[in-house]
C-alpha positions in Angstrom: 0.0 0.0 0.0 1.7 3.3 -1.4 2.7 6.1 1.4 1.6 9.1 0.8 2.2 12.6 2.8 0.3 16.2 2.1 1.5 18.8 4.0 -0.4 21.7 4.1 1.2 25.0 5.0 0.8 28.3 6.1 -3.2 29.4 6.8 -4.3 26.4 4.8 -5.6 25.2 8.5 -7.9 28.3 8.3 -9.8 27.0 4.5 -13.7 27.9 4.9 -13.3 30.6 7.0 -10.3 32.6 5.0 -11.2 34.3 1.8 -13.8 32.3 0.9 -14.6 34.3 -2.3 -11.1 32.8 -4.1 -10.7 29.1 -1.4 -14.1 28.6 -1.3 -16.1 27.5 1.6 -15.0 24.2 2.6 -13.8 23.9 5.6 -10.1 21.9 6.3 -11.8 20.0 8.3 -14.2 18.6 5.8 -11.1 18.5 3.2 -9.3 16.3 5.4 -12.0 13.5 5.8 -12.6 14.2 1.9 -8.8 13.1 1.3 -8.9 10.7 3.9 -12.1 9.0 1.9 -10.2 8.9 -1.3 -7.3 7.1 0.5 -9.5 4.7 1.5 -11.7 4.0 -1.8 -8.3 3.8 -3.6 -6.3 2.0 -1.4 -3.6 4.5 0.2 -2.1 5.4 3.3 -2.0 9.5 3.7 -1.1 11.8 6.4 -2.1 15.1 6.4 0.4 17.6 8.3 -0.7 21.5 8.7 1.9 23.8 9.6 2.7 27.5 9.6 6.3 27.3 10.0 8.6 26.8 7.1 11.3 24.6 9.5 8.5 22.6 10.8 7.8 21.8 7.2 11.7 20.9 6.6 11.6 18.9 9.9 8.4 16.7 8.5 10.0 15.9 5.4 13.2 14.7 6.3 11.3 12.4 9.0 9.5 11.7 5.8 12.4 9.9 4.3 12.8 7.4 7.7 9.6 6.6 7.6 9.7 5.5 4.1 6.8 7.9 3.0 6.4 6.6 -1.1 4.9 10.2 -2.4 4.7 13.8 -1.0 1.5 16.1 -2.2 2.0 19.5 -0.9 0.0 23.2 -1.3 3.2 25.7 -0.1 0.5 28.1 0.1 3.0 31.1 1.3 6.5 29.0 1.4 5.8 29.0 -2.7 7.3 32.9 -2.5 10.8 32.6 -0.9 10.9 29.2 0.4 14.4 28.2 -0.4 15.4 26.3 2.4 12.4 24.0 1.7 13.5 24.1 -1.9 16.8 22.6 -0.7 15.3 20.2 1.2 12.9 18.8 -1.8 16.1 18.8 -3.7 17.7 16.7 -1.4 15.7 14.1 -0.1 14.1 10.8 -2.6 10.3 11.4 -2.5 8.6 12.6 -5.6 6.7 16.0 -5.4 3.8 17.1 -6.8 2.7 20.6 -6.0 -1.1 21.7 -5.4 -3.0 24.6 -5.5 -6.4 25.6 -5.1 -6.1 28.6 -7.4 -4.5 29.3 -10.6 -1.6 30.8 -9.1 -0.3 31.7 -12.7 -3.3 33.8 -13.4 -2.8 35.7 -10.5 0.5 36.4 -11.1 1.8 34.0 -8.6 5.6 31.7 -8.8 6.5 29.1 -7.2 10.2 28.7 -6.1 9.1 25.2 -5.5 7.8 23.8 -8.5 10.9 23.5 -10.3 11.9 20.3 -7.7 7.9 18.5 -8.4 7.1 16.0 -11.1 4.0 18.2 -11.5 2.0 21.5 -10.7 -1.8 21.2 -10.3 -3.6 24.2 -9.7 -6.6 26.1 -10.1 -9.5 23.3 -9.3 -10.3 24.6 -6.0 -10.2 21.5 -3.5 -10.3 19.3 -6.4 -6.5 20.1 -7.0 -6.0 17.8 -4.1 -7.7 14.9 -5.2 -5.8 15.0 -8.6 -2.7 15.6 -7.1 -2.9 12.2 -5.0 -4.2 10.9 -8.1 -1.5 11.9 -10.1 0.8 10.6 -7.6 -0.5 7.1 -7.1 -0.2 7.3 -11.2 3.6 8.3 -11.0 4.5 5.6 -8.7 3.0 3.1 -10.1 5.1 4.2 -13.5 8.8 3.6 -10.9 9.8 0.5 -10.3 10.2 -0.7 -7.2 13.3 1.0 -4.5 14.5 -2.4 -4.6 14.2 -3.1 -8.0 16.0 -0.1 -8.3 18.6 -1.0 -6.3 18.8 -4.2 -7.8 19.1 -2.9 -11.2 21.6 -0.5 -10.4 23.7 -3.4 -8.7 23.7 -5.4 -11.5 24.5 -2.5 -14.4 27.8 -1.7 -11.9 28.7 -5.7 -12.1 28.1 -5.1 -15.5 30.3 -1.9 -16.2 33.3 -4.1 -14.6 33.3 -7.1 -16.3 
């Protein structure tokens, strides 16, 4: 069963209540048991993880790599701005990324720092971002082999390269 993390970060906790007339009214509360549905129907493990603080968000992650977490699903929200150490740590560590947002950041003039380290960008399908974003990550792993196929494969094109 694939691993999956969403971290949500800063005001994301506050969905329903905060600027409902571009995040819409849902509550992250009832996003949370929306995602955790979806894990269920489809047969995934997911965490969710709020948090306003960017280090907090660092700390997660590279706990995320001990705990053999198989696929990260994040909305920056405000980290997407000048978020480079969490750039540097999505650099570093071995989980894919896919980057989500509930607005078409583009048509409001909006980068992300981030993207650039993600196998993908969703955005601008309100709280349905979400749902394709763990969608398109179960599709992305399943398109990887294995970590110890991997590993295996890698072993046996180094025995290879010295014969």
């Amino acid at each position: 069963m694939p691993k999956l993390l969403l971290i949500q970060g800063p005001n994301m906790s506050y969905l329903g209540r905060r600027q409902p007339e571009i995040y819409g009214k849902t509550s992250a509360a009832e996003l949370d048991r929306m995602l955790l549905a979806h894990a269920r129907s489809n047969g995934y493990a997911l965490e969710i993880f709020y948090t306003h603080s960017e280090a907090a968000a660092i700390e997660r992650l590279y706990r995320a790599v001990d705990e053999k977490i198989d696929g990260l699903v994040m909305n920056p929200a405000a980290f997407l701005f000048a978020g480079y150490p969490l750039r540097d740590c999505l650099r570093a560590i071995p989980i894919p990324y896919i980057e989500v947002h509930m607005t078409n950041i583009e048509r409001r003039g909006i980068h992300s720092i981030l993207a650039e380290t993600g196998v993908g960008v969703i955005a601008g399908f309100g709280v349905q971002s979400y749902v394709l974003g763990l969608a398109a990550m179960l599709a992305h792993l399943k398109k990887r082999p294995p970590a110890r196929a991997k590993k295996a494969n890698k072993a046996t094109k180094t025995r290879r390269g010295r014969r």
